[in-house]
C-alpha positions in Angstrom: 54.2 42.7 -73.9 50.4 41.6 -73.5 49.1 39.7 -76.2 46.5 41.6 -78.8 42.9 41.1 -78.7 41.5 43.6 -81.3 37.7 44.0 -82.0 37.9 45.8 -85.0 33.9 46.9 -85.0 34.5 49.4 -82.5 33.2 50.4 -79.1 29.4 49.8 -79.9 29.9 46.7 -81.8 32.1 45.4 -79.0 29.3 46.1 -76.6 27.1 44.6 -78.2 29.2 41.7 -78.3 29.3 41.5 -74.4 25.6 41.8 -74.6 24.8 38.8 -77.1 22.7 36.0 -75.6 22.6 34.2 -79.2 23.4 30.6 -78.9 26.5 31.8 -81.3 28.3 32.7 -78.6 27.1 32.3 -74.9 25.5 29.1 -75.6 26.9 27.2 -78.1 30.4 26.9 -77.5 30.0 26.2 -73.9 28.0 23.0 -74.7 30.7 21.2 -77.0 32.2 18.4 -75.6 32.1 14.7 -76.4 28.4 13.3 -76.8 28.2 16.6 -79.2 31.1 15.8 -81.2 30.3 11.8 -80.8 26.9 12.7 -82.2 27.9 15.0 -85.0 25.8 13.8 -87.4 22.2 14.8 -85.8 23.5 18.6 -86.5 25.2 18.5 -89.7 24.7 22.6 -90.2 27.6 23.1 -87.8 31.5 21.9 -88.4 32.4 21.0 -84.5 35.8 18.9 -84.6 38.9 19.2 -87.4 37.9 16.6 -89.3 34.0 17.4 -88.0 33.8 14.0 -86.4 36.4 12.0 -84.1 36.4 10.1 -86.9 37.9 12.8 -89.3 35.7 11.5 -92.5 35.4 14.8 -93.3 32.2 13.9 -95.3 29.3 16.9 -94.6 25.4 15.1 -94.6 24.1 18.5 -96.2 22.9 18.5 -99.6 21.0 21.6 -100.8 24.4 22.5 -102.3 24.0 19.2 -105.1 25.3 18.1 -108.7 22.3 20.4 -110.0 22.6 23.4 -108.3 26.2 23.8 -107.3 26.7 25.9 -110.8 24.5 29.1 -108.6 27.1 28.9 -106.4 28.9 32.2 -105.2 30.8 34.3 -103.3 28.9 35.1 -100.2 31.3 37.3 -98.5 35.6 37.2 -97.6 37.3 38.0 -94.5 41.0 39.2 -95.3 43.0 37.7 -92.3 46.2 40.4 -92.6 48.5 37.5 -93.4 50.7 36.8 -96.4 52.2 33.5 -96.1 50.5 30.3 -96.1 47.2 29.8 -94.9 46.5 26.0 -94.0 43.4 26.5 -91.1 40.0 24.1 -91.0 37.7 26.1 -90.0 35.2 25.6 -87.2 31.9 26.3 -86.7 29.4 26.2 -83.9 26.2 28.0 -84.1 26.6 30.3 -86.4 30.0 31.2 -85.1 33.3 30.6 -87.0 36.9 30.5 -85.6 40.0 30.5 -87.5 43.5 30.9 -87.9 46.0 32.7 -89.2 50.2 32.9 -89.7 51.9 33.6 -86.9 48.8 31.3 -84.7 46.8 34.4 -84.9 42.9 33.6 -83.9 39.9 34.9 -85.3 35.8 34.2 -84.5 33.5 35.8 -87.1 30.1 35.6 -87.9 29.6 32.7 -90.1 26.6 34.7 -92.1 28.3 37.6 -92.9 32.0 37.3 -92.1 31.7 40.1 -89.8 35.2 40.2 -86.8 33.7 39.5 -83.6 37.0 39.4 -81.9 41.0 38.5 -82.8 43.5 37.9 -80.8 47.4 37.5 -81.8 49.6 35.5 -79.5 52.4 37.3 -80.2 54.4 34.7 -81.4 58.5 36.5 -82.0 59.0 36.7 -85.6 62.5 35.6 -84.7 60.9 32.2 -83.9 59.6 31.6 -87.2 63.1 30.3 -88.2 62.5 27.0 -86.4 59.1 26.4 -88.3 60.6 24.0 -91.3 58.1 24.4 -93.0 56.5 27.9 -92.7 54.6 29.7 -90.0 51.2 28.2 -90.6 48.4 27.0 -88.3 46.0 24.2 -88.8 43.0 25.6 -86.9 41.8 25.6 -83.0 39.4 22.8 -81.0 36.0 24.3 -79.3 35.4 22.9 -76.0 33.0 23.8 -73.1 33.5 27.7 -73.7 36.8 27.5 -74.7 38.8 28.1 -77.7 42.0 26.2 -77.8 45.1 26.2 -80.4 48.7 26.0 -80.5 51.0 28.9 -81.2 54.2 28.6 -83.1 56.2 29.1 -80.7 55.0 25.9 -78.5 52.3 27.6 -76.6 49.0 25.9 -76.0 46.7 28.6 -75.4 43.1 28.6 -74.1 40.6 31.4 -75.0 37.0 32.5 -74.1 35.0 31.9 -76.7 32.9 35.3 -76.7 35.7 37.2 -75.7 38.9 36.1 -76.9 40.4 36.7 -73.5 43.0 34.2 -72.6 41.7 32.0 -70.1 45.4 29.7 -69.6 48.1 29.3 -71.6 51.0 26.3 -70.7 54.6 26.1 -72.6 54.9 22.6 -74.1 58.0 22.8 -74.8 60.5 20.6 -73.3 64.6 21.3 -72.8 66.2 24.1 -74.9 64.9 22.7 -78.3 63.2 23.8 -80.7 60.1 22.5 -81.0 57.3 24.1 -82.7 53.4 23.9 -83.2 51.4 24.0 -86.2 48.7 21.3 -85.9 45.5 21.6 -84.9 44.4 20.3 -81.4 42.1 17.9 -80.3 39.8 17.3 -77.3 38.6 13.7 -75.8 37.4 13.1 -73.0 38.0 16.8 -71.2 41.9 16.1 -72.5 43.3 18.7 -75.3 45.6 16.4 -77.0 48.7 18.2 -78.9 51.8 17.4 -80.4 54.5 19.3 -81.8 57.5 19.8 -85.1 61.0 20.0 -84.8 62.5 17.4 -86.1 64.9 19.0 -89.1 66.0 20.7 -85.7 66.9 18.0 -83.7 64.0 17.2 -81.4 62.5 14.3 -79.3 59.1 13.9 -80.2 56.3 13.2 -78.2 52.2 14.2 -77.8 50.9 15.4 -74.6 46.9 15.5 -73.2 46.4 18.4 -71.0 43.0 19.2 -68.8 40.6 21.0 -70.6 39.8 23.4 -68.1 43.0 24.1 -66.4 45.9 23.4 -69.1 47.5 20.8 -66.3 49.2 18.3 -67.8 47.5 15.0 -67.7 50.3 12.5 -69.3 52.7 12.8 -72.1 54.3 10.3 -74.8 57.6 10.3 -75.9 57.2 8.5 -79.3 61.1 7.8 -80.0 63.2 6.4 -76.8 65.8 8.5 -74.6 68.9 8.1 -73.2 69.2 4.6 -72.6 71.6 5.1 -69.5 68.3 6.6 -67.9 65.3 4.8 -67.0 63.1 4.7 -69.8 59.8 6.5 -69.6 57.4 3.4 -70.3 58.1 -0.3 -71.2 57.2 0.6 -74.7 59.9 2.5 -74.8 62.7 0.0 -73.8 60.9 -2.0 -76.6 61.4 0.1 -78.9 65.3 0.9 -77.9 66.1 -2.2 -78.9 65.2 -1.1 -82.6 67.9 1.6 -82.5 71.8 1.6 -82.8 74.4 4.7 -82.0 73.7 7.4 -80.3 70.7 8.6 -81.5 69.4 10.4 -78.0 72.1 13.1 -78.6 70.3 14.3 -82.1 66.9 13.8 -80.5 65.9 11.2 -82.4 62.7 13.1 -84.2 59.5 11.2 -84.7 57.6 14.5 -83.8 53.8 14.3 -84.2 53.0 17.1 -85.8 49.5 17.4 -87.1 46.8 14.0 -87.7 44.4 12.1 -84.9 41.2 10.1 -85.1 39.2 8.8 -81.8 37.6 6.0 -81.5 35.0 6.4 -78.7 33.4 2.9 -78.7 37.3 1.5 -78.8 38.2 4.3 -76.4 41.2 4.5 -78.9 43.2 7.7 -79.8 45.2 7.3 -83.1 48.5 10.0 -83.2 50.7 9.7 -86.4 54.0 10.6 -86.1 57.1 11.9 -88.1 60.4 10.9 -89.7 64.0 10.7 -88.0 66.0 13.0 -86.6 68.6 13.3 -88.6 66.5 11.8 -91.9 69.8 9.7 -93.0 69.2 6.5 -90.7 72.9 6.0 -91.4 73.9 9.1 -89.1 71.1 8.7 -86.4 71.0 5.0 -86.5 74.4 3.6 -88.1 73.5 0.0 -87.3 70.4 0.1 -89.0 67.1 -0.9 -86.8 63.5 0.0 -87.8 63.8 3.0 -85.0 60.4 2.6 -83.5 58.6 4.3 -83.3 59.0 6.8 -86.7 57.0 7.0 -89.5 54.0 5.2 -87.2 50.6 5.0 -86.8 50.0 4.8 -82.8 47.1 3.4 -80.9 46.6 4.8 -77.2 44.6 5.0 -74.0 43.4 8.2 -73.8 43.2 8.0 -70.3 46.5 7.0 -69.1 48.2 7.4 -72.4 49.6 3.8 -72.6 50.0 2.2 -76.4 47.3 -0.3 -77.4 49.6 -0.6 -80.4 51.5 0.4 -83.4 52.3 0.3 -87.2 54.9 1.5 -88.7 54.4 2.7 -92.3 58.2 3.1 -93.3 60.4 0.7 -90.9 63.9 2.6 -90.5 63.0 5.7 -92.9 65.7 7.9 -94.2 63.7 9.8 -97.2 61.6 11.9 -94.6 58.4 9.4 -95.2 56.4 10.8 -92.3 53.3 9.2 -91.3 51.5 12.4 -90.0 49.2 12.6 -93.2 45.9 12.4 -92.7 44.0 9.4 -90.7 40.0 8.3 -91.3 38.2 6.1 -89.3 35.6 4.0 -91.3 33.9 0.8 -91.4 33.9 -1.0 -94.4 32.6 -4.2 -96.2 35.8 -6.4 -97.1 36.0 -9.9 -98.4 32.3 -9.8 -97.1 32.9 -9.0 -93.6 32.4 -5.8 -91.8 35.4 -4.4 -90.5 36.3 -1.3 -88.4 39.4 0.4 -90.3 42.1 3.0 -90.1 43.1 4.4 -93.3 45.9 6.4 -94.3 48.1 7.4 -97.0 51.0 8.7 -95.9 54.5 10.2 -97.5 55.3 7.1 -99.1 53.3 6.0 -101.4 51.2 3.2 -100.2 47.7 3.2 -99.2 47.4 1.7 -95.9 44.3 -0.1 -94.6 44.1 -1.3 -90.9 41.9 -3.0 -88.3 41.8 -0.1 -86.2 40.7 -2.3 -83.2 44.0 -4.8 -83.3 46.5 -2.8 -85.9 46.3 -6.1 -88.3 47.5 -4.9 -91.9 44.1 -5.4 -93.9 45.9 -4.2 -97.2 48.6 -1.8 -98.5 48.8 -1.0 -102.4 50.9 2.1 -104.0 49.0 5.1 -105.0 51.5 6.6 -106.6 54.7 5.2 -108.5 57.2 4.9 -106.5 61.2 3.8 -106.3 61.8 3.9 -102.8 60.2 0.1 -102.8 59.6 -3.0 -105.0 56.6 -3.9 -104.1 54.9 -5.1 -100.2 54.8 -8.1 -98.1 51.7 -8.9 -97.1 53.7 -11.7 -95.2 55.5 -9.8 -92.8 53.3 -6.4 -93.1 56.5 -4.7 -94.3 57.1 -3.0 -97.4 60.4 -4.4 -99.7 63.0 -1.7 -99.7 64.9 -1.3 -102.7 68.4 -0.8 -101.8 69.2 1.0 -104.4 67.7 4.1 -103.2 69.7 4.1 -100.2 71.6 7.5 -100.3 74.0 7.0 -98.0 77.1 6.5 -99.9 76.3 8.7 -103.2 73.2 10.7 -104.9 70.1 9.1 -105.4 66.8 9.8 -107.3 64.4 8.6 -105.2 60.4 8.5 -105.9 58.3 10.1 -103.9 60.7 13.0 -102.7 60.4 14.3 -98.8 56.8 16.1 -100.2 55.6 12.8 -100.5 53.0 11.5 -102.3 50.4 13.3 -100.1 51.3 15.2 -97.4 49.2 17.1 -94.9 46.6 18.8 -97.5 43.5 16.4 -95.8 41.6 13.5 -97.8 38.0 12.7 -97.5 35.7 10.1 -97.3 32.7 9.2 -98.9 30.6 6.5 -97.4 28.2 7.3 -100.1 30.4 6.9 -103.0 32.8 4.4 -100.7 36.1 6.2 -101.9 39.0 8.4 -100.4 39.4 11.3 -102.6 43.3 12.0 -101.9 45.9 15.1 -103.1 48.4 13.1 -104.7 51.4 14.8 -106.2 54.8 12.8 -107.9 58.1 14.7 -107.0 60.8 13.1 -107.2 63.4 13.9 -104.6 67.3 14.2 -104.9 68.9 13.0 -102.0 72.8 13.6 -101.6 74.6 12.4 -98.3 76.7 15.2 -96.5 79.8 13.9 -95.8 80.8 16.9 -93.6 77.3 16.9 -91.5 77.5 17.9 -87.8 74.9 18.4 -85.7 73.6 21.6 -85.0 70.5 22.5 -82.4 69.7 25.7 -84.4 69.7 24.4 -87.8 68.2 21.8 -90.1 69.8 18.4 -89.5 68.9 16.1 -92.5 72.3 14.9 -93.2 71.9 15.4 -96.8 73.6 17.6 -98.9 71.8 20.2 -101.2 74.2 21.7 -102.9 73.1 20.2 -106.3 70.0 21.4 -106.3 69.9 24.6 -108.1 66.7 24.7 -110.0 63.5 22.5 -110.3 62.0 22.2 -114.1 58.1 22.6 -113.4 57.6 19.7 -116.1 59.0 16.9 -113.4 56.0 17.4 -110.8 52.9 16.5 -111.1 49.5 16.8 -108.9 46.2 15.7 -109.4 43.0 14.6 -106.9 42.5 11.1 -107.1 39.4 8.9 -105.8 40.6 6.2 -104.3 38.8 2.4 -103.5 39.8 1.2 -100.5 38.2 -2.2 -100.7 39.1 -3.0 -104.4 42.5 -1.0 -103.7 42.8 0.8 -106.7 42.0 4.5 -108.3 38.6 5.2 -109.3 39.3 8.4 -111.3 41.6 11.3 -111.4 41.5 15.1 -112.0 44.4 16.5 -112.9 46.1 19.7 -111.5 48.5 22.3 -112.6 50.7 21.0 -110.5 51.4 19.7 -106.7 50.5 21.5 -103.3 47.2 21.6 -104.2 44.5 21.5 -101.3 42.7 19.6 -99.3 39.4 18.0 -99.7 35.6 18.0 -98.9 32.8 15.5 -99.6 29.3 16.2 -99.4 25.6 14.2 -99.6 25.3 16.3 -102.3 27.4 14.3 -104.7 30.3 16.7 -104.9 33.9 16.9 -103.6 35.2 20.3 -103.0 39.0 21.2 -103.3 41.4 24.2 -103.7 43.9 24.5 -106.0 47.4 25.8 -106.1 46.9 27.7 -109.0 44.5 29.4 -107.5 41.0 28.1 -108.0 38.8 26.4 -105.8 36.8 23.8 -107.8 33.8 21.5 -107.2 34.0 17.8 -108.7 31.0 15.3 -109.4 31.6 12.5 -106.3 30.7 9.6 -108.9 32.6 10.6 -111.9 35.3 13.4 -111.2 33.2 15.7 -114.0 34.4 19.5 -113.0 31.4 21.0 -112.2 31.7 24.8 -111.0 35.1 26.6 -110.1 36.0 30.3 -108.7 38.9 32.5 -109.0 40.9 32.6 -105.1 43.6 35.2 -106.7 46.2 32.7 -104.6 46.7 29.0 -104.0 45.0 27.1 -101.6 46.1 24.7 -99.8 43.6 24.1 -96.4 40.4 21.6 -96.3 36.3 23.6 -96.8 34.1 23.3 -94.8 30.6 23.3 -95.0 27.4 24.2 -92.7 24.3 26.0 -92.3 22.9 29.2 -90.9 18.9 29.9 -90.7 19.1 27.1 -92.6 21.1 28.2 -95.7 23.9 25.9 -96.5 27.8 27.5 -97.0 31.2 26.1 -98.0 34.3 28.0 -97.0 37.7 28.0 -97.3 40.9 29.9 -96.1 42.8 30.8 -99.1 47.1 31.8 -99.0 49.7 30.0 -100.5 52.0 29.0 -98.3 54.4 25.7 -96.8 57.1 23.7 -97.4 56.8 23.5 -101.5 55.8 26.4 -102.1 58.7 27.9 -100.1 61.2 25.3 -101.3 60.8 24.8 -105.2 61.4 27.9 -106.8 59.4 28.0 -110.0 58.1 24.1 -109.9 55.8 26.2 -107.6 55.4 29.2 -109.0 51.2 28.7 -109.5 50.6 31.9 -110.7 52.1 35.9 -110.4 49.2 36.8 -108.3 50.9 37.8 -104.1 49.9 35.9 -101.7 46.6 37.5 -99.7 44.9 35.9 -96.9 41.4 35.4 -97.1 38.3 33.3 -96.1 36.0 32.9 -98.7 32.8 32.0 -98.3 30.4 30.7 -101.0 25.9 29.9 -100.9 23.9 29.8 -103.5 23.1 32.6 -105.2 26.0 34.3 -103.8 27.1 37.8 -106.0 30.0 39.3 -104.1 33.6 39.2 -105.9 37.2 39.3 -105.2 39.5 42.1 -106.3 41.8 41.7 -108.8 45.3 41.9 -107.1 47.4 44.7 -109.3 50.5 42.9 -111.0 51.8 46.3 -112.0 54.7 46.8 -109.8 57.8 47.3 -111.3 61.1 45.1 -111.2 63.6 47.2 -109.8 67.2 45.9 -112.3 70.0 44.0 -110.1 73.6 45.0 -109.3 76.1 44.3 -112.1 77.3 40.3 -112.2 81.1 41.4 -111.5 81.7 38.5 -108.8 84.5 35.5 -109.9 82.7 32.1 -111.2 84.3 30.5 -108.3 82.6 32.5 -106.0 79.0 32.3 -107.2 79.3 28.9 -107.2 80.3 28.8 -103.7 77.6 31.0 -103.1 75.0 28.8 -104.8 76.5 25.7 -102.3 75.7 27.6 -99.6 72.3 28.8 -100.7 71.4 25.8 -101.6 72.4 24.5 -98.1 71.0 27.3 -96.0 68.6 29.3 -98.1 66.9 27.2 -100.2 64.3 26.2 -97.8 62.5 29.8 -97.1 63.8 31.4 -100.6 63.3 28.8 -103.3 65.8 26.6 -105.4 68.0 29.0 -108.1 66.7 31.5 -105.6 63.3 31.8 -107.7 60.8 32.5 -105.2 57.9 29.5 -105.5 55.2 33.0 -104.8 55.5 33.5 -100.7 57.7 35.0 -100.0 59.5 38.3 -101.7 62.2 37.0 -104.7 65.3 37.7 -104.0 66.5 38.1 -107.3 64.0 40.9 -107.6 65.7 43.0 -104.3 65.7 46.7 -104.3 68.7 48.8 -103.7 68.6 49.1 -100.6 68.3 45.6 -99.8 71.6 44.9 -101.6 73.6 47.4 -99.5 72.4 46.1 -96.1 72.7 42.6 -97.1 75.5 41.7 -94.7 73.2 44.0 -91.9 70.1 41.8 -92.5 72.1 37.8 -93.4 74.7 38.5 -90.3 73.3 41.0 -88.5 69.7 40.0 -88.1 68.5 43.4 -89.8 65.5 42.1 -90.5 64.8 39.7 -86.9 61.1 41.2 -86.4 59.9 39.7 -89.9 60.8 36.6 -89.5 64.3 36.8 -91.3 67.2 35.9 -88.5 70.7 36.7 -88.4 73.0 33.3 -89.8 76.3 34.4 -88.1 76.5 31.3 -85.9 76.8 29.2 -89.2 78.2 31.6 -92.1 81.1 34.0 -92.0 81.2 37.6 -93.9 82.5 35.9 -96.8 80.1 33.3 -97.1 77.7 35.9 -97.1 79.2 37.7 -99.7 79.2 34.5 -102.0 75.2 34.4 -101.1 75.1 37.8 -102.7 76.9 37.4 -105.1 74.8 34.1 -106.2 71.5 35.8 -106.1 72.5 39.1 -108.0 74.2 36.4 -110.9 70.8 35.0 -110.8 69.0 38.0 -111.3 70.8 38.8 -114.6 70.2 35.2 -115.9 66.6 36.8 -115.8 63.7 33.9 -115.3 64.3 30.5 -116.4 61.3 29.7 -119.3 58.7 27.7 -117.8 57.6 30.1 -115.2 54.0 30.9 -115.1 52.1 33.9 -115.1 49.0 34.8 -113.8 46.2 33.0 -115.1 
């Protein structure tokens, strides 16, 4: 089946289209490369890199849109993008031209005046595939490069486009062995080199980034960021190093450590920072029963774009086993401390601390909590290692541990001021319960955490939190705070303006005062956000825009803890200028709730049933099987879903959305208990605390 490329305008539009000679399309996309991006700052009206510069400040020098006249903001036009699951895309934008993704890796370009479809094309990615994605089937956006649009598709495909057609130009399978690994993040481009890495790791996979030619998709060098085999010859000395930090057999698990999402670049250092992820299993006492630090998890790496050799590393949770990735969100700055300038590399990661690095030699510059935290007792500046508190190891009995595998930020991107000279972060405090599983086996096609989940069955909204918090870097402490309904809220935009621009999960997208956190101006989104703005101009009117859907690991995960609001989940971009008077329709929240099945099923059966929910389910469906607002609520099935339900658990009924068969792992009567857990949970009716639309 040949991928979809759909102009939607029609036969004259696409024409015209072929015919264009704007700098929109035939000119401007074939003159990004390097010195552009390097040099980002003498164009601010266009958004050319992820973060808009190598050094992913993502700080915007335009200002018409200030403290004073940010309250005339408005709508400006929205692009619905088809997809109803979480949307998590930075836009980019070169002259006048905006590209974007959707679920499933689908890529648009639009007109960034109007919002107008110049062209879309959908990978194609199987729906059966989106089962491996941990943490639903999102995308993080798409690098512009000499002509080219370039992204990753779910399904481990790194796919190169024309960027005034949308026609494929070469597409490569990064995928290594008969795992599977997945790709959500965004790509980047240095030096002619698309650097990407990849997920995976709940599944059992090796990690490791590659760099790939620009203009032909061959591969230029690849690093493995956790070692092999160690009867084979390891793949680079680094490697062997790190080997020596690992006990048992962790090769035959994969090991994990997959970097799935933030870079910076350094072009005067000729530096490439990757972060990377948490083990494979997360309970270090499975993967690594003699302990270690297993290098190189939960790192920050330094490398040679070039050749792809480590300059060096840090690693932000030595031997982790609470899932405290370090693939959060990485600026490059230069800051006045103790009063010296110094080149740094900040980042707050899963676990709590705020880490501040020479980027040049990886010296520790300082690390304080952001959040409060259990997991720790406190850091030594000594040895550059946090203190672990032992007890919040989890592998002999159920712990409480602060933050939970959300973290205390996760992807949602921070920003950086150096006006204001403070990192505006979305925090959230979960706690997490981790249980050890006593009867874990590995298994290639399933999550392989090692915990247990079985005693999750509900999360009270009141025991999250969320908020934005400015952050010092130099004094190391918080500035001010904005609190949020809750966690999973978006990420963040600062502007010479004076403002800070961030969506929310209850469904608002909101403009702060830089200085003081003041709320200044705020519009309805009818759905949470959780991707970064974006601002630039066009004839020389400023715009901020955002892609709007609810979507990822929470919202999936935490049944009514992230229930935001009643409103379904509609993929948009919205767009917003000054003066701005287009509007949103209200979704209809009429639809009726069809009444369940009778409750007739023994106790001891539902509560086997809510084990293996817990266990199996829980992840796409939502703890107590409330869905958390993506994805349909079980409890609220029709009739005709209860009499195939064997058909769609066992029988893969359902394969081409995204819902696969579980036969491999549960028998006909587990998946009777299943059923009969979910239809005693739709007569319990809602649990009070769930919100409603707002």
């Amino acid at each position: 089946m040949l991928p979809r490329i759909r102009p939607r305008a029609g036969l004259a539009a696409a024409l015209a289209l072929l015919c264009l000679s704007s700098a929109a399309l035939a000119e401007g996309p074939a003159t990004v490369d390097g010195a552009r991006i390097t040099a980002a700052d003498t164009e601010p009206g266009n958004w050319l890199s992820h973060g808009r510069t190598y050094g992913e400040q993502r700080f915007s020098p335009l200002k018409a849109i200030d403290r004073d006249t940010v309250k005339d903001l408005g709508l400006a036009w929205s692009y619905e993008t088809g997809g109803n699951r979480g949307h998590h895309a930075t836009p980019i934008v070169v002259d006048g031209t905006m590209y974007v993704t959707a679920p499933w890796s689908i890529v648009t370009a639009l007109d960034a005046k109007t919002g107008k479809e110049l062209w879309t094309y959908d990978p194609e990615v199987p729906r059966e595939y989106g089962k491996f994605a941990c943490c639903d089937v999102v995308n993080r956006g798409v690098a512009v490069w000499e002509g080219k649009v370039i992204f990753g598709a779910l399904d481990g495909r790194l796919i190169a486009l024309d960027a005034a057609t949308g026609k494929p130009a070469w597409s490569v399978d990064t995928k290594e062995g008969p795992w599977p690994y997945t790709i959500t993040g965004a790509p980047r481009v240095i030096k002619g080199k698309v650097i990407i890495g990849n997920g995976g790791a709940e599944y059992g996979v090796r990690g490791y980034f590659t760099a790939y030619d620009a203009a032909t998709g061959k591969q230029s060098w690849r690093f493995y960021t956790v070692p092999g085999d160690p009867s084979q010859p390891f793949e680079s000395p680094e490697l062997e190093a790190a080997a020596k930090t690992w006990t048992g057999e962790w090769w035959k698990m994969g090991g994990g450590g997959s970097a799935w999402d933030s870079m910076a670049f350094d072009p005067a250092l000729n530096t490439l920072y990757v972060g990377t992820g948490n083990g494979s299993p997360w309970a270090r006492h499975i993967r690594s029963p003699g302990g270690g630090d297993n290098l190189y998890l939960s790192s920050i790496l330094a490398v040679d774009p070039d050749t792809g050799r480590l300059k060096w590393h840090y690693q932000t949770t030595p031997g982790d086993t609470w899932d405290y990735t370090a693939t959060q969100h990485m600026i490059l700055a230069e800051l006045t401390i103790d009063g010296k300038p110094r080149k740094v590399i900040m980042q707050a990661p899963k676990n709590g601390f705020f880490y501040v690095l020479d980027r040049e030699t990886g010296a520790l510059i300082s690390a304080k909590t952001y959040i409060p935290i259990t997991w720790a007792t406190g850091f030594d500046m000594a040895t550059g290692r946090p203190i672990e508190n032992p007890d919040a190891l989890w592998d002999k009995e159920p712990k409480v541990v602060m933050p939970s595998p959300f973290g205390g930020h996760n992807w949602q991107p921070m920003s950086f001021s150096p006006e204001t000279g403070l990192v505006y972060i979305p925090i959230q405090e979960i706690a997490g319960l981790y249980a050890p599983d006593g009867k874990f086996a590995y298994h290639r096609k399933q999550w392989n955490t090692g915990g247990d989940n079985a005693l999750i069955t509900d999360v009270d909204p009141s025991l999250v939190a969320g908020a934005l918090i400015a952050w010092d870097p130099v004094a190391q402490k918080e500035v001010w705070r904005a609190k949020l309904w809750g966690p999973w809220n978006g990420g963040v935009l600062s502007t010479a303006g004076g403002l800070v621009f961030q969506g929310t999960s209850d469904g608002k997208f909101v403009a702060y005062d830089a200085k003081t956190g003041e709320r200044l101006w705020s519009a309805p989104a009818y759905t949470g956000i959780q991707a970064a703005p974006v601002t630039y101009t066009v004839d020389g009117e400023q715009y901020v825009t955002v892609e709007v859907g609810y979507g990822g690991a929470f919202a999936l995960a935490f049944g009514r803890a992230a229930r935001a609001t009643e409103f379904p989940v509609i993929g948009r971009v919205l767009t917003f200028k000054i003066g701005g008077k287009a509007k949103l329709p209200v979704p209809d929240l009429t639809a009726a709730v069809p009444p369940p099945p009778p409750n007739t099923a023994p106790a001891e059966v539902v509560a086997r049933g809510s084990a293996l929910f817990a266990n199996y389910c829980l992840a796409c469906h939502g703890a107590g099987a409330v869905s958390g607002g993506v994805l349909p609520d079980l409890r609220h099935s029709g009739p005709a879903v209860h009499q195939s339900w064997k058909e769609i658990v066992l029988g893969g009924m359902l394969n081409d959305n995204g819902m696969v068969s579980f036969a491999d792992v549960l028998t006909e009567a587990d998946a009777d208990a299943i059923h009969a857990y979910v239809i005693h949970r739709a007569n319990e009716g809602d649990v009070p605390g769930t919100p409603k639309a707002q």
